[in-house]
N, CA, C and O atoms as a GROMACS GRO file, in nm:
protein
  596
    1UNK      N    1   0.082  -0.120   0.000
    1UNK     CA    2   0.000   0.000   0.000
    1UNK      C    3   0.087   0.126   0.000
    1UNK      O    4   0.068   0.213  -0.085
    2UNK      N    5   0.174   0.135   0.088
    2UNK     CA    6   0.293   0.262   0.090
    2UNK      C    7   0.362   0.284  -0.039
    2UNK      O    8   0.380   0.393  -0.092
    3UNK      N    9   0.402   0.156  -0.089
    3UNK     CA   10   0.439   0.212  -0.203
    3UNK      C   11   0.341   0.264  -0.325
    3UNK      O   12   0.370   0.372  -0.376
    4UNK      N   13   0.209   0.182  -0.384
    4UNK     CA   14   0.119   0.246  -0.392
    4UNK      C   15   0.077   0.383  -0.390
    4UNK      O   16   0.018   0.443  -0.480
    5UNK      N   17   0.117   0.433  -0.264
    5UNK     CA   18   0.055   0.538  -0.250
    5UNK      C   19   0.187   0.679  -0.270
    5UNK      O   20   0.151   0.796  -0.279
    6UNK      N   21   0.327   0.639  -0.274
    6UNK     CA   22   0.416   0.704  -0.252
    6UNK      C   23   0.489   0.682  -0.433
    6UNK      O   24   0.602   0.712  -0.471
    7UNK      N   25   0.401   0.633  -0.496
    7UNK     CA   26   0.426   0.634  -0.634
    7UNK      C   27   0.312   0.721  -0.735
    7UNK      O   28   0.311   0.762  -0.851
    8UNK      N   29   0.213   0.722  -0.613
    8UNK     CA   30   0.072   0.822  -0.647
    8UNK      C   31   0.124   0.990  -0.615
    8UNK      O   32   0.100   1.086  -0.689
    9UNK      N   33   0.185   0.993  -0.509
    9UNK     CA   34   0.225   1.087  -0.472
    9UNK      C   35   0.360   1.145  -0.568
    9UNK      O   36   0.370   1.266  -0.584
   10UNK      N   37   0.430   1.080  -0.611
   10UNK     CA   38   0.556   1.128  -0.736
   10UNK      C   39   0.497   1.174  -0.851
   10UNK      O   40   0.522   1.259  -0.937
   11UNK      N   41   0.409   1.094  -0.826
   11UNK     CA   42   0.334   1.134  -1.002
   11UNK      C   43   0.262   1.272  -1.004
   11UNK      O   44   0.292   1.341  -1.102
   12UNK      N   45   0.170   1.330  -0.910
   12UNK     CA   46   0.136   1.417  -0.825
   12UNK      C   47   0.240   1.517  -0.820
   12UNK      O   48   0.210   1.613  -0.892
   13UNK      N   49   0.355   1.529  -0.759
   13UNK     CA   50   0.474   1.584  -0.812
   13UNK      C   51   0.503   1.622  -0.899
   13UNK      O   52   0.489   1.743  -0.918
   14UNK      N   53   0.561   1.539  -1.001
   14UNK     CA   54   0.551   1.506  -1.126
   14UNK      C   55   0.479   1.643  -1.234
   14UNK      O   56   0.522   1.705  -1.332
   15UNK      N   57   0.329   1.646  -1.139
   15UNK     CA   58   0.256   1.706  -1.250
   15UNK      C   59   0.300   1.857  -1.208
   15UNK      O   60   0.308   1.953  -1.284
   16UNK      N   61   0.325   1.853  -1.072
   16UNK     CA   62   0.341   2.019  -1.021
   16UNK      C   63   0.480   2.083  -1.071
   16UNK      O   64   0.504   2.203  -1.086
   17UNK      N   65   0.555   1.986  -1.092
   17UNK     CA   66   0.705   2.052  -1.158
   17UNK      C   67   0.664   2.079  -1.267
   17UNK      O   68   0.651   2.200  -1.286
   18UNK      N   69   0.632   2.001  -1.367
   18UNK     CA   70   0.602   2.026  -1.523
   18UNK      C   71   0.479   2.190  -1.524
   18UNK      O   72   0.484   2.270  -1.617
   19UNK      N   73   0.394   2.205  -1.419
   19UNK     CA   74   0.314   2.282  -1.396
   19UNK      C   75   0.441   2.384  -1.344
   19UNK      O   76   0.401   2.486  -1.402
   20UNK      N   77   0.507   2.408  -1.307
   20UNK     CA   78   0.553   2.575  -1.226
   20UNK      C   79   0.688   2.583  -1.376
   20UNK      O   80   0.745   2.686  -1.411
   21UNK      N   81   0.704   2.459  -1.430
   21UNK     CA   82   0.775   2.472  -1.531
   21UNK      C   83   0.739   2.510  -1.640
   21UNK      O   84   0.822   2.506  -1.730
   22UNK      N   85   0.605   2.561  -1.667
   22UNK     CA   86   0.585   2.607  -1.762
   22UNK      C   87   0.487   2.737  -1.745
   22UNK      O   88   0.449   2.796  -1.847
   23UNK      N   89   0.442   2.785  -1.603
   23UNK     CA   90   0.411   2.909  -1.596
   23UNK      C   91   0.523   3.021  -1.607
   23UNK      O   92   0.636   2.981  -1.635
   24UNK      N   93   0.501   3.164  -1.586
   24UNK     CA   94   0.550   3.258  -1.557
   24UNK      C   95   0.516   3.334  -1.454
   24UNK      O   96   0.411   3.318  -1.391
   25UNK      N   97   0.596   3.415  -1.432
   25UNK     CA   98   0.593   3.475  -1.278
   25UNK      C   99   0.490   3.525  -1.280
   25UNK      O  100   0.409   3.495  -1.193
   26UNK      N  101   0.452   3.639  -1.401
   26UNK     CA  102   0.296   3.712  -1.408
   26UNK      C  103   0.216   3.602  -1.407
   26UNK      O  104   0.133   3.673  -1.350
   27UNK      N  105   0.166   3.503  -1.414
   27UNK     CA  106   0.080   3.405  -1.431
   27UNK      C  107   0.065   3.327  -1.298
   27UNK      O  108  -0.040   3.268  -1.270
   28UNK      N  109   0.189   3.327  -1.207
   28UNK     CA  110   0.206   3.247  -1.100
   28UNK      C  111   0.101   3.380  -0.997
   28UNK      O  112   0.044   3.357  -0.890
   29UNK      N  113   0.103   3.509  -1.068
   29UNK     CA  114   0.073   3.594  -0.973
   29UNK      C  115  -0.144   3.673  -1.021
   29UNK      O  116  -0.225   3.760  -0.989
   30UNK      N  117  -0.124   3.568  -1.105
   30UNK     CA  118  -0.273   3.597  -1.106
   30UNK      C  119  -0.411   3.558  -1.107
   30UNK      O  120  -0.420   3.435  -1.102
   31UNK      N  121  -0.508   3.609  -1.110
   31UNK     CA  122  -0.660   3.560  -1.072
   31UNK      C  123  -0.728   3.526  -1.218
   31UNK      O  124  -0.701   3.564  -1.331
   32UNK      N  125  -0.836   3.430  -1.163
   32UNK     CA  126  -0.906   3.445  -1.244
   32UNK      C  127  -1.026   3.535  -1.279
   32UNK      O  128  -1.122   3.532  -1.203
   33UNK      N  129  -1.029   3.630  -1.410
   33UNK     CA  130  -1.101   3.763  -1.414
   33UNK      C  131  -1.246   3.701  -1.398
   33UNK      O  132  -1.282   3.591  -1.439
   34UNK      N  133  -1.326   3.799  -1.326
   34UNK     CA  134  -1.411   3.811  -1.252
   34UNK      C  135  -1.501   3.710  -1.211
   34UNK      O  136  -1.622   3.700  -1.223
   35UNK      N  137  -1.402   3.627  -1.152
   35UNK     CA  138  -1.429   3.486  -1.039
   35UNK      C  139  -1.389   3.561  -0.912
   35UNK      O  140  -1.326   3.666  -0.923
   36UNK      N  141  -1.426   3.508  -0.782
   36UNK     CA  142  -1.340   3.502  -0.694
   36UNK      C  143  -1.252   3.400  -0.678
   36UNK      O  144  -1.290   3.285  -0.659
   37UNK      N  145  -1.114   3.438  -0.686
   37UNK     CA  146  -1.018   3.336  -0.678
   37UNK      C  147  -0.908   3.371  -0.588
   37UNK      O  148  -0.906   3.481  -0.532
   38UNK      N  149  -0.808   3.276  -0.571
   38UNK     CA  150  -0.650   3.327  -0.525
   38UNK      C  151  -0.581   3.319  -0.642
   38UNK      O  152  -0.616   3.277  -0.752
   39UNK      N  153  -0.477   3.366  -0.607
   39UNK     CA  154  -0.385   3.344  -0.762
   39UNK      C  155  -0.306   3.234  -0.770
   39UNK      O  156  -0.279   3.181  -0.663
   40UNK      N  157  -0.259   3.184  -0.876
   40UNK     CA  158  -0.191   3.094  -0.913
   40UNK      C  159  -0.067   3.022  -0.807
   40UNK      O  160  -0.053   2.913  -0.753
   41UNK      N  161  -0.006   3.124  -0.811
   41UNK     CA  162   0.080   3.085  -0.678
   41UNK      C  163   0.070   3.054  -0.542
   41UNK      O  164   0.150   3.010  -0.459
   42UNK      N  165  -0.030   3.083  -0.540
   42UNK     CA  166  -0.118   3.117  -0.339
   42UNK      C  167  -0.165   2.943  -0.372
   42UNK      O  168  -0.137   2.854  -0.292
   43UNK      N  169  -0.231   2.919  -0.490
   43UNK     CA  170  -0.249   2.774  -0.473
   43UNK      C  171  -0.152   2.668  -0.461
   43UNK      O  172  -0.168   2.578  -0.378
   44UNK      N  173  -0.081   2.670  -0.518
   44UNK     CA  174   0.072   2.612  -0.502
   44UNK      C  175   0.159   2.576  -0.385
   44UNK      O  176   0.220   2.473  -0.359
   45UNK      N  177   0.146   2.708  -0.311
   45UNK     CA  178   0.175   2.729  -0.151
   45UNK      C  179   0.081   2.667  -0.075
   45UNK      O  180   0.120   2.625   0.034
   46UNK      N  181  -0.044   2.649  -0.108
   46UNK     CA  182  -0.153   2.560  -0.004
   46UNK      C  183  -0.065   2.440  -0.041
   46UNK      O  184  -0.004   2.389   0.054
   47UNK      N  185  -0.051   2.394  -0.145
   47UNK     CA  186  -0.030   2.247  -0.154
   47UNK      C  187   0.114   2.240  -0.159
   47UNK      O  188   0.132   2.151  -0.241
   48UNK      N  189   0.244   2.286  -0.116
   48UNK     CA  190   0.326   2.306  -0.044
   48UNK      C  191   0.326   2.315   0.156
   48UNK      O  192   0.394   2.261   0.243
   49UNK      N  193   0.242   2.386   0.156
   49UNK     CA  194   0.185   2.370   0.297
   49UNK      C  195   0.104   2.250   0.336
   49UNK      O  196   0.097   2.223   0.456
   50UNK      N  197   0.051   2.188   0.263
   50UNK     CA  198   0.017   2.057   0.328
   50UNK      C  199   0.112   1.952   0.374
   50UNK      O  200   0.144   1.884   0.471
   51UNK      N  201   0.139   1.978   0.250
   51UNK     CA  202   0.330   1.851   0.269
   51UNK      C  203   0.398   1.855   0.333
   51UNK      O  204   0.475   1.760   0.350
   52UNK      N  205   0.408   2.025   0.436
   52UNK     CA  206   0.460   1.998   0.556
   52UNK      C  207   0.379   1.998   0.630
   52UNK      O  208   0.424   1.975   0.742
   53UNK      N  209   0.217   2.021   0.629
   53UNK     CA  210   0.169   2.018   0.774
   53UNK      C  211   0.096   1.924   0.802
   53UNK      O  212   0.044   1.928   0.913
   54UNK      N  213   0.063   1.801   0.709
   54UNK     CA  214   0.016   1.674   0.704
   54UNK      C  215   0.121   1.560   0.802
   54UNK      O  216   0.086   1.513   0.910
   55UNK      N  217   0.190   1.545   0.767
   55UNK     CA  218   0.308   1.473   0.780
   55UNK      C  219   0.356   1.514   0.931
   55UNK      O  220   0.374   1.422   1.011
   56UNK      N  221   0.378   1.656   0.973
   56UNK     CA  222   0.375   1.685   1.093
   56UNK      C  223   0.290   1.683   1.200
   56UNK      O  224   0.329   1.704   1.315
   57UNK      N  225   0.114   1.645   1.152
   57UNK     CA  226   0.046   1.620   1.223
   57UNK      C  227  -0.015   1.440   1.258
   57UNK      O  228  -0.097   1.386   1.332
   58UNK      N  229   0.076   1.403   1.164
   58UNK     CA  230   0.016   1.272   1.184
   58UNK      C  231   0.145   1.206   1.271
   58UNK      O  232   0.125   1.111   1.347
   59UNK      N  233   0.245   1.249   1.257
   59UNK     CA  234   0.409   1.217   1.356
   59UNK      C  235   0.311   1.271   1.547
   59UNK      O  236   0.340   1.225   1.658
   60UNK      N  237   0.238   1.341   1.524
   60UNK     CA  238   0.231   1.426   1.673
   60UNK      C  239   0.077   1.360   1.732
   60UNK      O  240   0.042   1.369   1.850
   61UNK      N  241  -0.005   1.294   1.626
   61UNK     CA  242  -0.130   1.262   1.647
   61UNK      C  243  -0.267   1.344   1.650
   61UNK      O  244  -0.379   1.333   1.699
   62UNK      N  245  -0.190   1.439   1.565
   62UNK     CA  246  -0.295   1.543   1.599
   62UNK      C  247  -0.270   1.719   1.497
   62UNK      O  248  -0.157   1.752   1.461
   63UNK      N  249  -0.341   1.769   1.480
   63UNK     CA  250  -0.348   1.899   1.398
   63UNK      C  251  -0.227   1.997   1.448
   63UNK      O  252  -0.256   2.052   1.555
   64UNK      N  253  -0.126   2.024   1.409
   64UNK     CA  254  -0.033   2.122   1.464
   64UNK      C  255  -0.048   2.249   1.403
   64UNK      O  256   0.035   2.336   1.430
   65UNK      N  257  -0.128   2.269   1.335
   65UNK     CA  258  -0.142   2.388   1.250
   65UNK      C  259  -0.090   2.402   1.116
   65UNK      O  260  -0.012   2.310   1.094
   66UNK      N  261  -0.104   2.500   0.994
   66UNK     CA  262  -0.039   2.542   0.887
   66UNK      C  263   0.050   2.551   0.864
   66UNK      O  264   0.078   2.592   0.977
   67UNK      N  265   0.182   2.555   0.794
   67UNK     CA  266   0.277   2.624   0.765
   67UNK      C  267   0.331   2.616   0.588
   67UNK      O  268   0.313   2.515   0.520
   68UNK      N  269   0.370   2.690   0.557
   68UNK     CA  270   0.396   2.640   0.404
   68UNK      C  271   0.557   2.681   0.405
   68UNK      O  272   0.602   2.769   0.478
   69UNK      N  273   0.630   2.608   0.320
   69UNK     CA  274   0.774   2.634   0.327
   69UNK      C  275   0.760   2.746   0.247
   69UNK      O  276   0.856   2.814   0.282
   70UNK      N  277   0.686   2.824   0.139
   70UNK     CA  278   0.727   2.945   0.062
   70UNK      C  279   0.666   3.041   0.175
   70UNK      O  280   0.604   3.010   0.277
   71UNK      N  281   0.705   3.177   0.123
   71UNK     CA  282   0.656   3.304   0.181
   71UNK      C  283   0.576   3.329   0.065
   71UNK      O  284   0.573   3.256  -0.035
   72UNK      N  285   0.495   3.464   0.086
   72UNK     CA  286   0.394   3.485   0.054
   72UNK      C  287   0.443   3.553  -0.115
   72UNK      O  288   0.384   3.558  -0.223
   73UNK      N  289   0.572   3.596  -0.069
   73UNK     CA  290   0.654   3.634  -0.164
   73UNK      C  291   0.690   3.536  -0.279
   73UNK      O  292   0.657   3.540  -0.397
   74UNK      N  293   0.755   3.459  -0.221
   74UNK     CA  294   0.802   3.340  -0.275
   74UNK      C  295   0.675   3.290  -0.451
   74UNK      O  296   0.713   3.251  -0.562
   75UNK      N  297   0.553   3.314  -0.409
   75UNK     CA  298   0.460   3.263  -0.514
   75UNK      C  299   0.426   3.294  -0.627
   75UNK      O  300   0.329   3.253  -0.692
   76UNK      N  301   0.515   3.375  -0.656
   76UNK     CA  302   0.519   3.447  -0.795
   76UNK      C  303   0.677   3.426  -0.846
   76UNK      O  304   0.746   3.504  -0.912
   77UNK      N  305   0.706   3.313  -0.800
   77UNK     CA  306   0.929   3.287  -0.790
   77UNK      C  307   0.900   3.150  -0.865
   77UNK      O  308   0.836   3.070  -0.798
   78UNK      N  309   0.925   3.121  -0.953
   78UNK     CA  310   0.900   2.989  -1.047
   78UNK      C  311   1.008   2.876  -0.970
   78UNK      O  312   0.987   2.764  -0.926
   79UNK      N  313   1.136   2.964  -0.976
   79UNK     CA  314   1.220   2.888  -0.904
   79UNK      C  315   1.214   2.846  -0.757
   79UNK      O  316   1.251   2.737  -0.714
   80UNK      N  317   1.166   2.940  -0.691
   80UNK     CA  318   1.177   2.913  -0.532
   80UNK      C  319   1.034   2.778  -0.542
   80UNK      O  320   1.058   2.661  -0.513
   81UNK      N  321   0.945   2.807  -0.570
   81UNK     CA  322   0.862   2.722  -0.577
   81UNK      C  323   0.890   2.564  -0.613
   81UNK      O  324   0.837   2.472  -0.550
   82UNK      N  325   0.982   2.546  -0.728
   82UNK     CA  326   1.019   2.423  -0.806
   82UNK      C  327   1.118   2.346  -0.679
   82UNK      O  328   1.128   2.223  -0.676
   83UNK      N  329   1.196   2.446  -0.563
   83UNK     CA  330   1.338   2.353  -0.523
   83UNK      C  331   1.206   2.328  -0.395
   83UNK      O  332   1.231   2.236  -0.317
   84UNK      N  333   1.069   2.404  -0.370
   84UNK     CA  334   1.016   2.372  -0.256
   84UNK      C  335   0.939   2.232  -0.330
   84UNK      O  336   0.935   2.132  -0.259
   85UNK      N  337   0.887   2.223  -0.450
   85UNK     CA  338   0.820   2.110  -0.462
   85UNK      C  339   0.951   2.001  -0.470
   85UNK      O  340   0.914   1.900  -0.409
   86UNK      N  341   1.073   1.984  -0.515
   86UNK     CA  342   1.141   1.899  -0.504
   86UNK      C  343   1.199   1.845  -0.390
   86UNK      O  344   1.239   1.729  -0.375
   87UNK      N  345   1.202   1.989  -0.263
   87UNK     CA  346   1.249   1.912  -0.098
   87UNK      C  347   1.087   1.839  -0.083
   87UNK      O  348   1.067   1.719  -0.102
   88UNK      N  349   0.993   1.927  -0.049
   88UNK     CA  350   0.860   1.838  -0.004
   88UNK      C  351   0.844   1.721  -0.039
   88UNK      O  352   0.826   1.634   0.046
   89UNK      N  353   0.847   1.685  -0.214
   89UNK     CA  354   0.842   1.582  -0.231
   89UNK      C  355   0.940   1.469  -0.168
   89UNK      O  356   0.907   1.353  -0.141
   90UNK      N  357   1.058   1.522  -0.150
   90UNK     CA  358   1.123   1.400  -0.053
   90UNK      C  359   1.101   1.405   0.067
   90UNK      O  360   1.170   1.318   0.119
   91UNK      N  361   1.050   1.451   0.131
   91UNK     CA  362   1.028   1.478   0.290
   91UNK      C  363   0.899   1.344   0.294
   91UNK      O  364   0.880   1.239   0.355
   92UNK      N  365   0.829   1.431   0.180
   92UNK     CA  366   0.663   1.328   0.208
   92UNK      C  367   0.678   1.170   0.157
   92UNK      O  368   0.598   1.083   0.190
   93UNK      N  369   0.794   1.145   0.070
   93UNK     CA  370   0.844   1.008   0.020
   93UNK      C  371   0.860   0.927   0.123
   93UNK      O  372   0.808   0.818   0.148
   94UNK      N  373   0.971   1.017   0.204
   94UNK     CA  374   1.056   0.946   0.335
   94UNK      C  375   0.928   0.899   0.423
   94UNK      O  376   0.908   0.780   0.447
   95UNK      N  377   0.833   1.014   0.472
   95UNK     CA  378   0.755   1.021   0.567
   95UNK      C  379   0.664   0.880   0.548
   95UNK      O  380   0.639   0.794   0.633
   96UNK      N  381   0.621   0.887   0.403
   96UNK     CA  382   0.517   0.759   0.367
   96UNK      C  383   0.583   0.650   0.364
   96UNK      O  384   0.520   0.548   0.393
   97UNK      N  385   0.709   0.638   0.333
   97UNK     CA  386   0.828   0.514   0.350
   97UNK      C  387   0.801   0.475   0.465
   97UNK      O  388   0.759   0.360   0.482
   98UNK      N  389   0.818   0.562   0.572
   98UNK     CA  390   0.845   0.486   0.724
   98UNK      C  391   0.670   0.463   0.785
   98UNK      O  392   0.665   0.426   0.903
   99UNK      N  393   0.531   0.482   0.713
   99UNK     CA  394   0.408   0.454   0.765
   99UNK      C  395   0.392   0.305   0.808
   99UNK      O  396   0.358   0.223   0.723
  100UNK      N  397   0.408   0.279   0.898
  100UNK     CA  398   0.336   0.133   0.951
  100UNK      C  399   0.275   0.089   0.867
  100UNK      O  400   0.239   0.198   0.821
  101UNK      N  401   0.214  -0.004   0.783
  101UNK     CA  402   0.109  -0.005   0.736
  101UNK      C  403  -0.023  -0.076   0.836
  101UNK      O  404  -0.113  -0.131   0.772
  102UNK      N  405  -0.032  -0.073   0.964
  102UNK     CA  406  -0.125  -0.060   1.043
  102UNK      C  407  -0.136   0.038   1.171
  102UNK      O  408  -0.180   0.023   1.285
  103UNK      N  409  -0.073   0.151   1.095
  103UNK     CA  410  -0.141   0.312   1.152
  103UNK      C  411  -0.226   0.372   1.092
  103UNK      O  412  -0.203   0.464   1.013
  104UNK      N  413  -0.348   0.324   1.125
  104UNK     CA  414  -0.480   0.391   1.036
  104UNK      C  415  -0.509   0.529   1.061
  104UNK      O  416  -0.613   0.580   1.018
  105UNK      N  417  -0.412   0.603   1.139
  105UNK     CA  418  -0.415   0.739   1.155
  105UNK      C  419  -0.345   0.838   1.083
  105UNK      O  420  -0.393   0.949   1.061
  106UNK      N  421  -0.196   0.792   1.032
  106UNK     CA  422  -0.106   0.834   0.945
  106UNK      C  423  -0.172   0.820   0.811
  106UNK      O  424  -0.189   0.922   0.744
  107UNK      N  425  -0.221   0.666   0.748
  107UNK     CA  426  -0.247   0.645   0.645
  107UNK      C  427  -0.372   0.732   0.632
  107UNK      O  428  -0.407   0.752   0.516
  108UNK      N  429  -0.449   0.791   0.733
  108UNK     CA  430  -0.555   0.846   0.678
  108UNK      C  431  -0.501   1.005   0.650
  108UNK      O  432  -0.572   1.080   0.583
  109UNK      N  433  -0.386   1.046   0.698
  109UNK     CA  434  -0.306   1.214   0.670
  109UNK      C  435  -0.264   1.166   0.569
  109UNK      O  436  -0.249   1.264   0.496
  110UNK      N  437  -0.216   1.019   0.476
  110UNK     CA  438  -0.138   1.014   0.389
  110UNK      C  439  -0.234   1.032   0.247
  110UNK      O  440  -0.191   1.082   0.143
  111UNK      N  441  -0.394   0.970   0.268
  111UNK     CA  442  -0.451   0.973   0.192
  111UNK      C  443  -0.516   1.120   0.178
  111UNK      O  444  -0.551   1.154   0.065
  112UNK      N  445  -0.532   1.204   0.281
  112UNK     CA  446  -0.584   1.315   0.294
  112UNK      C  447  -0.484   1.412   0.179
  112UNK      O  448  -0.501   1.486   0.082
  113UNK      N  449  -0.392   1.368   0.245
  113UNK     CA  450  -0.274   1.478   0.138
  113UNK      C  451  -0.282   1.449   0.011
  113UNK      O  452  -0.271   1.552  -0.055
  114UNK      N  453  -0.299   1.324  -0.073
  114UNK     CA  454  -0.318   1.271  -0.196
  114UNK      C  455  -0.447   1.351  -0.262
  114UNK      O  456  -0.430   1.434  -0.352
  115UNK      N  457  -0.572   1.321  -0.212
  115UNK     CA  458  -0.689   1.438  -0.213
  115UNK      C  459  -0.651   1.564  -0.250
  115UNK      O  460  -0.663   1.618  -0.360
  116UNK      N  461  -0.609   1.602  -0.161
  116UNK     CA  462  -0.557   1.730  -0.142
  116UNK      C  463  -0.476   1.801  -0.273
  116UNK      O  464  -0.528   1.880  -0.352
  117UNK      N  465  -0.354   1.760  -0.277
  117UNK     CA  466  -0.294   1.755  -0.410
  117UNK      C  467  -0.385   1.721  -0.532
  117UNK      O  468  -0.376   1.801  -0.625
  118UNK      N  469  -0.456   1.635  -0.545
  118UNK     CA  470  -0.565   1.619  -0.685
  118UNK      C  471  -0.661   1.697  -0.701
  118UNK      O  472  -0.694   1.726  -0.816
  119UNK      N  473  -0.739   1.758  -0.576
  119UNK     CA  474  -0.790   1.881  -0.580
  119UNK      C  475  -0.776   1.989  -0.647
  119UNK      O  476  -0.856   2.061  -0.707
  120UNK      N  477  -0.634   1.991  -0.624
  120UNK     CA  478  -0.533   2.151  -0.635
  120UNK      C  479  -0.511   2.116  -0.801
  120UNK      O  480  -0.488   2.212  -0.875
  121UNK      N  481  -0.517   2.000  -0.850
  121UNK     CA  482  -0.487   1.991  -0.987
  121UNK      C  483  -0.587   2.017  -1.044
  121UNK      O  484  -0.570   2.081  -1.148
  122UNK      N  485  -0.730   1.984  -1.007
  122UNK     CA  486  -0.866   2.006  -1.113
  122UNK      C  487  -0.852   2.155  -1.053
  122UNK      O  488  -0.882   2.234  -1.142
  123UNK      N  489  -0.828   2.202  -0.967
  123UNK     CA  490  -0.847   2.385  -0.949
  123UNK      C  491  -0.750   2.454  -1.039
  123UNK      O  492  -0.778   2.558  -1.098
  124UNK      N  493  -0.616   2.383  -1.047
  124UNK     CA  494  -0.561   2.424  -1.136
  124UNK      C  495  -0.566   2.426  -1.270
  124UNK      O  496  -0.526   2.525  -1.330
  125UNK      N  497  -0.613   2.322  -1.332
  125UNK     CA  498  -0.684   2.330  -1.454
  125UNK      C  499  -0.795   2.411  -1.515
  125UNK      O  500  -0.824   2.417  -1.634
  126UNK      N  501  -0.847   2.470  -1.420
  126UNK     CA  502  -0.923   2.609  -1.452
  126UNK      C  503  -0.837   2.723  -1.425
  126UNK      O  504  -0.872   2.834  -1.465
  127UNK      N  505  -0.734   2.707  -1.366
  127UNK     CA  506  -0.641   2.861  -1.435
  127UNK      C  507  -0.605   2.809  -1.557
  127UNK      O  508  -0.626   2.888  -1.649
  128UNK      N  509  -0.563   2.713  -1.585
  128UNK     CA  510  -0.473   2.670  -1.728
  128UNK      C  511  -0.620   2.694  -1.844
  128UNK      O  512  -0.618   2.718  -1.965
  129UNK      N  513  -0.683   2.685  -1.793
  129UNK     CA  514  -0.812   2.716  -1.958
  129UNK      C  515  -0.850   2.859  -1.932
  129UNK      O  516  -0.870   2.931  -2.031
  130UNK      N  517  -0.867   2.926  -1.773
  130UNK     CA  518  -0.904   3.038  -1.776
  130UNK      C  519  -0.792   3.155  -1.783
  130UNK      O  520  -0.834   3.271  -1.777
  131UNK      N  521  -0.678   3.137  -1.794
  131UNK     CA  522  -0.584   3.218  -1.811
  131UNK      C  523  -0.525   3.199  -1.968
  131UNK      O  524  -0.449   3.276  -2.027
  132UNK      N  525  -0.569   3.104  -2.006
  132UNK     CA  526  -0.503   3.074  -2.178
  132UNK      C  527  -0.378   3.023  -2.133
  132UNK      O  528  -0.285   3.054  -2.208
  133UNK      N  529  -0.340   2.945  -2.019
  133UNK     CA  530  -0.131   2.917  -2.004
  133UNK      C  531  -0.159   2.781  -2.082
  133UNK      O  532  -0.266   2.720  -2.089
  134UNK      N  533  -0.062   2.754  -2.128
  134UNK     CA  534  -0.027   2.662  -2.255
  134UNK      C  535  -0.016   2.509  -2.144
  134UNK      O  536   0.070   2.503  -2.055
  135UNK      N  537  -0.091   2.425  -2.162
  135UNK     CA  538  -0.128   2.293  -2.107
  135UNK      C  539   0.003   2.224  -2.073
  135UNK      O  540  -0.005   2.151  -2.172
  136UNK      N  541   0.115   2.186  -2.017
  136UNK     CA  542   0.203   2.096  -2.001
  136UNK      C  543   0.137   1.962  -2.079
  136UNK      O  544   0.018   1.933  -2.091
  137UNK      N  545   0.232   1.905  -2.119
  137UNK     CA  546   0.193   1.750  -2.239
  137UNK      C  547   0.108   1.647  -2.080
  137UNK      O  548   0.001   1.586  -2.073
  138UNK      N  549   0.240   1.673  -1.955
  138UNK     CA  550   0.196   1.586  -1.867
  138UNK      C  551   0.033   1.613  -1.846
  138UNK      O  552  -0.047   1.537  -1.902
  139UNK      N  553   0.002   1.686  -1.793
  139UNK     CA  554  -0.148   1.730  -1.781
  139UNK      C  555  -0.298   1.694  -1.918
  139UNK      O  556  -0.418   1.670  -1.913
  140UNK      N  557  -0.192   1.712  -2.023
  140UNK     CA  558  -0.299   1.710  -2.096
  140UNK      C  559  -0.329   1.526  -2.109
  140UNK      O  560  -0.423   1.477  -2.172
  141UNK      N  561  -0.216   1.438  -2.026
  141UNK     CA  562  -0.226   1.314  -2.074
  141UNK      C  563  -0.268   1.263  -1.944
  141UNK      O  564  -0.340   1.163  -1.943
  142UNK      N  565  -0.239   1.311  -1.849
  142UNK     CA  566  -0.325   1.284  -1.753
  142UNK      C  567  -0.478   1.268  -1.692
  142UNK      O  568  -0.554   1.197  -1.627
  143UNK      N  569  -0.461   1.392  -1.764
  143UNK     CA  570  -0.640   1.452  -1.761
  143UNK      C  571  -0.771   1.447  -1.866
  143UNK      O  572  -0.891   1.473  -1.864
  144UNK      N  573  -0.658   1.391  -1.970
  144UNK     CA  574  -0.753   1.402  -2.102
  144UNK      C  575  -0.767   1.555  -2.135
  144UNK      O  576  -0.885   1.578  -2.162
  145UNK      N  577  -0.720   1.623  -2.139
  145UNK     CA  578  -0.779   1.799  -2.139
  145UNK      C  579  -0.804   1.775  -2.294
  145UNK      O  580  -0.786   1.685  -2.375
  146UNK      N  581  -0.848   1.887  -2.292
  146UNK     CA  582  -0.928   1.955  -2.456
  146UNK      C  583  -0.800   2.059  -2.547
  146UNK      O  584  -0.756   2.165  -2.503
  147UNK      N  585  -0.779   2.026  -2.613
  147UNK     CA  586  -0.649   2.112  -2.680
  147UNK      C  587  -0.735   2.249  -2.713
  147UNK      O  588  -0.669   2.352  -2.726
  148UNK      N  589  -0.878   2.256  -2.728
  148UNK     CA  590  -0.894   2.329  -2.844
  148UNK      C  591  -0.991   2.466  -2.729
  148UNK      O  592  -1.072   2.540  -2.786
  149UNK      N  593  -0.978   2.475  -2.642
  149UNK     CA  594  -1.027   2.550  -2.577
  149UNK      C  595  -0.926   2.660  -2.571
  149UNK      O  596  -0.949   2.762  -2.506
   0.00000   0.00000   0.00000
């Protein structure tokens, strides 16, 4: 199951590198016009902030609060963003490596975070059609997307 789930989670990865790898900073820094939204980057940082605050709450048994490794700054930084999805992703590798597989409390932060991250991808796919940013190949094969929108 750990591995399973820690090969779900790379791929997940996977899609967020190819994703900050092909935005731009103006793009990392904007909304969608007249939605209420956050911007591009603020989403990124939620799901940066899970990866550390999932993992830290299931080590403690319990909710320790938020934290995201970027600053608020940081979300419009293509680069600062890419070396935070590449530490997280090993942090959360290691973390799901060492899950018991009969701690039904961890595995349920491990599956929560998986959610979580796939969420952030169908939300993100409405900036990628509502901003016009050019589809990464990974995404469009993942998702089936529509070229022609």
């Amino acid at each position: 199951m750990n591995d399973l789930l820690r090969r779900r989670l790379d791929r997940a990865n996977t899609l967020y590198l190819d994703f900050v790898d092909t935005v731009t900073s103006e793009q990392l820094g904007s909304h969608l016009a007249d939605l209420p939204s956050d911007t591009v980057g603020h989403q990124l940082w939620c799901v940066l902030g899970a990866r550390e605050s999932f993992p830290r709450a299931a080590r403690a048994g319990d909710w320790q609060g938020f934290s995201s490794p970027v600053t608020h700054e940081q979300t419009t930084d293509a680069a600062a963003l890419r070396a935070a999805f590449v530490q997280t992703a090993s942090d959360v590798d290691e973390w799901v490596a060492g899950v018991a597989t009969d701690d039904e409390d961890s595995l349920r932060y491990v599956i929560a975070l998986l959610e979580h991250e796939t969420q952030h991808h169908g939300q993100l796919i409405r900036y990628l059609y509502g901003l016009g940013i050019e589809r990464p190949d990974s995404w469009q094969q993942q998702y089936a997307l529509d070229t022609d929108f």
